[in-house]
KEKOL-798792 format. One record per atom (N, C-alpha, C): atom name; y, z negated, x; residue in one letter. Coordinates in Angstrom, 2 decimals. Example, Ala and Ser with C-alpha at 12.3 -4.5 7.8 and 13.67 -1.06 7.14 Angstrom:
2
   atomo         y         z         x   residuo
       N     -5.69     -7.80     13.19         A
      CA     -4.50     -7.80     12.30         A
       C     -3.30     -7.80     13.20         A
       N     -2.25     -7.08     12.85         S
      CA     -1.06     -7.14     13.67         S
       C      0.03     -7.87     12.90         S
end
This chain:
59
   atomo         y         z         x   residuo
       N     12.75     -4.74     -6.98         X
      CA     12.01     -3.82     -7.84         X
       C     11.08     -4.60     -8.76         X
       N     11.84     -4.84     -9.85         X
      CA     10.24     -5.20    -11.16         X
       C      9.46     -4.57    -11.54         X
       N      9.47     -3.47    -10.81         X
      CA      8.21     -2.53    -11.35         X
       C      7.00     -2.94    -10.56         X
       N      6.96     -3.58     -9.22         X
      CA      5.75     -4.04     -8.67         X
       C      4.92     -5.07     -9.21         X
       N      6.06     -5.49    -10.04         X
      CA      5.05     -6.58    -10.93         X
       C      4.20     -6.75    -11.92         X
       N      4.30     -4.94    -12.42         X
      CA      3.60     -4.25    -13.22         X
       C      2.33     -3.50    -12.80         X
       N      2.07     -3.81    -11.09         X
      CA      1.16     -2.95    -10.46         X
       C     -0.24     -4.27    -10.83         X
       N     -1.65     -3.63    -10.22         X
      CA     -2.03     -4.50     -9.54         X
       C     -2.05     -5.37     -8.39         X
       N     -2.74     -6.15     -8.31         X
      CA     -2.56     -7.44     -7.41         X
       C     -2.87     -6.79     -5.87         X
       N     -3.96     -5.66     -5.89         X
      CA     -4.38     -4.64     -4.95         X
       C     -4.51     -3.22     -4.94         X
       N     -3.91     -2.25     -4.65         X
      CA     -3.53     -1.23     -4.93         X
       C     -4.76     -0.27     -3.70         X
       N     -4.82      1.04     -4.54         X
      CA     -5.67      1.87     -3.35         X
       C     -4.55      2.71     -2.22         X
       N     -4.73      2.54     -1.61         X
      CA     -4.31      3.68     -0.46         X
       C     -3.67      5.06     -1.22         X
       N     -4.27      5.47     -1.73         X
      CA     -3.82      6.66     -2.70         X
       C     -2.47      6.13     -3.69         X
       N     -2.55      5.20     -4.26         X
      CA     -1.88      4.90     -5.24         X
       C     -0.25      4.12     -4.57         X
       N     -0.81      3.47     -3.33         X
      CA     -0.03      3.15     -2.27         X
       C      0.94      4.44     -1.72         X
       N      0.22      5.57     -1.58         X
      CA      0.78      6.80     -1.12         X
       C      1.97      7.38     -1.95         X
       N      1.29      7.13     -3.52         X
      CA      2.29      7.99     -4.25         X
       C      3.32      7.03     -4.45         X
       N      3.69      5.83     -4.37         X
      CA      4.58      4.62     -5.05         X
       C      5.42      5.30     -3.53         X
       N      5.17      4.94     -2.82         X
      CA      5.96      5.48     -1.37         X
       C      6.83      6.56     -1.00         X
       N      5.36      7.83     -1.93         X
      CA      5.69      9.17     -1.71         X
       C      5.73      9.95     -0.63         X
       N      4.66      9.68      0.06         X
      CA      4.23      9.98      1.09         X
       C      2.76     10.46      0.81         X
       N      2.05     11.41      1.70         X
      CA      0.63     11.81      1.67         X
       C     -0.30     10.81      1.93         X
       N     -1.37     11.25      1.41         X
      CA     -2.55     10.10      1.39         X
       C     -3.28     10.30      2.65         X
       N     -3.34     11.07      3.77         X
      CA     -3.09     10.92      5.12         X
       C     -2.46     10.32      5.81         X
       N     -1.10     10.47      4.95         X
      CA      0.03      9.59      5.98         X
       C     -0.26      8.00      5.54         X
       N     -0.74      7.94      4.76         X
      CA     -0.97      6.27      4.13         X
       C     -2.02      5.95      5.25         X
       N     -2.78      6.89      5.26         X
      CA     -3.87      6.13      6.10         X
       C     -4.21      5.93      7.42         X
       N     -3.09      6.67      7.57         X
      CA     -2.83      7.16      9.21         X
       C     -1.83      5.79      9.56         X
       N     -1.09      5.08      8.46         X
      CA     -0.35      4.17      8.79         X
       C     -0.67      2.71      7.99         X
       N     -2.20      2.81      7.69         X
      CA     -2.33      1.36      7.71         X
       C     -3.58      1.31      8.82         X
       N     -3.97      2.27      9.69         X
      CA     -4.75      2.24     11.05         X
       C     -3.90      1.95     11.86         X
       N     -2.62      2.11     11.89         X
      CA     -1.59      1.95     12.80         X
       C     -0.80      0.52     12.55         X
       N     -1.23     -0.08     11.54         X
      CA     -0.75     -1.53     11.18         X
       C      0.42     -1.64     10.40         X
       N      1.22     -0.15     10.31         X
      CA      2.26      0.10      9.57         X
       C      2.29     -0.54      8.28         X
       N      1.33      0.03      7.36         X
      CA      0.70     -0.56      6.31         X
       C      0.38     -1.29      5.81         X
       N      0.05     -2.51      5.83         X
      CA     -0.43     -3.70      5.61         X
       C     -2.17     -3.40      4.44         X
       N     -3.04     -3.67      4.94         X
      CA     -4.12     -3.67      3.93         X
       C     -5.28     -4.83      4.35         X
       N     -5.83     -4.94      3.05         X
      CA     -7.14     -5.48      3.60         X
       C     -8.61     -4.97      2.87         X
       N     -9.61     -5.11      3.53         X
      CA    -11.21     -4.44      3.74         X
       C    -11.66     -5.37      2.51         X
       N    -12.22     -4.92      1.38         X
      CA    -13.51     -5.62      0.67         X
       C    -14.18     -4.29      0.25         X
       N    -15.26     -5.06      0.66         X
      CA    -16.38     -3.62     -0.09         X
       C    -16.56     -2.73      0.85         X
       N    -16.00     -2.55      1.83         X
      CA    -16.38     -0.90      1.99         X
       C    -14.74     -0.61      2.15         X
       N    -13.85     -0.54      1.03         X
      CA    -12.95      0.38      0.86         X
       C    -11.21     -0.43      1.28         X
       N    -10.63     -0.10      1.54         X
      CA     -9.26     -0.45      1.61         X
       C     -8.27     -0.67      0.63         X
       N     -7.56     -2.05      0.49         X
      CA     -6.63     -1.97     -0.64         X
       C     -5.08     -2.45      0.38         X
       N     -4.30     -2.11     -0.32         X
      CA     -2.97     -2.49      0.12         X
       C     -2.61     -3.64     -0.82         X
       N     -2.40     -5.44     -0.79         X
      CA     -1.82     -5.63     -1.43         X
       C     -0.45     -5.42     -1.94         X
       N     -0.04     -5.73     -3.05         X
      CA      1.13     -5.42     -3.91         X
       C      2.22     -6.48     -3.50         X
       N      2.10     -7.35     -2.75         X
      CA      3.13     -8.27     -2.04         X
       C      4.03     -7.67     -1.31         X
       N      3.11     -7.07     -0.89         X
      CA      3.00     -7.05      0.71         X
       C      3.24     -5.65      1.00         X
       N      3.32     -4.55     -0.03         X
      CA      3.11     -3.46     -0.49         X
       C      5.28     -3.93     -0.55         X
       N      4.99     -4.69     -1.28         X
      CA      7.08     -5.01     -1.94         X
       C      7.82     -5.20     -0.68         X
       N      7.63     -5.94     -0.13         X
      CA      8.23     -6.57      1.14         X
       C      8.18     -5.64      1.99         X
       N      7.51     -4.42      2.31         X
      CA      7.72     -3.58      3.05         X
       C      8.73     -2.61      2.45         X
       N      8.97     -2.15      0.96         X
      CA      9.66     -1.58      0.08         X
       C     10.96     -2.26      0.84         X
       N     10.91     -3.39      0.48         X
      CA     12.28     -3.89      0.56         X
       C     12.96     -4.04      1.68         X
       N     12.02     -4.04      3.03         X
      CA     12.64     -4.12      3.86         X
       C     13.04     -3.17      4.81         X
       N     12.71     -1.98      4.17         X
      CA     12.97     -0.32      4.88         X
       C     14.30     -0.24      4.45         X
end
């Protein structure tokens, strides 16, 4: 997919949700569960966009 390369480098949970297409519950319910891959700055949660692909690709 070359479209991930058009994302940012860190994506929100939300934005993670819709690329997926899944609810923004279910996003979050599955990067508490490790499903997800994310990491913590600030306060808030990002999913990187790597890492975000490699899970794309490997479902």
């Amino acid at each position: 997919m070359s479209d991930f390369d058009d994302l940012p480098i860190l994506l929100t949970v939300s934005a993670a949700a819709r690329i997926l297409g899944i609810s923004r519950a279910a996003a979050y319910r599955y990067v508490e569960s490790g499903v997800l891959p994310s990491k913590r700055l600030g306060g808030r949660i990002y999913i990187p966009r790597d890492r975000l692909r490699e899970l794309v690709e490997t479902a």
